[in-house]
N, C-alpha and C positions, 0 to 999 in steps of 0.2 A: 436535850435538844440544844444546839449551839446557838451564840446568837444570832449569827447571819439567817439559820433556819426560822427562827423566833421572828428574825426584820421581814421574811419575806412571806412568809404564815400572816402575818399583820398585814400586809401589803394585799396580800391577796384576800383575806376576808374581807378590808375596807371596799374593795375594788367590789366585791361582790352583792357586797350591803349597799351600797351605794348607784348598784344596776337599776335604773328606774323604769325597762321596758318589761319587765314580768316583778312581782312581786316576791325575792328570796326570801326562805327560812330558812335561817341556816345560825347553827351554836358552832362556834370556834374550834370548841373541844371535837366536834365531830368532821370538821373541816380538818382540824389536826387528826388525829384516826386516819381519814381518807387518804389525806396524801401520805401519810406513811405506809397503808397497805401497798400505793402503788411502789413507792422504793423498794418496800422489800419484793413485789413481785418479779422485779428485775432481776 
């Protein structure tokens, strides 16, 4: 993973950890997973 992917992966978990109207669980590692299935399903 490059870094710009790395800055924006961080960017977005912070963003999601930090939602205070519902309670997320959520591990990085499977946030990273995620958004990779959807690139490659393009």
């Amino acid at each position: 993973m490059n870094e710009k992917s790395e800055y924006l992966l961080d960017l977005i978990y912070k963003k999601l950890k930090n939602y205070k109207y519902k309670e997320i669980s959520l591990e990085k590692e499977n946030l990273k997973e995620f958004i990779f299935s959807l690139l490659k399903g393009n």
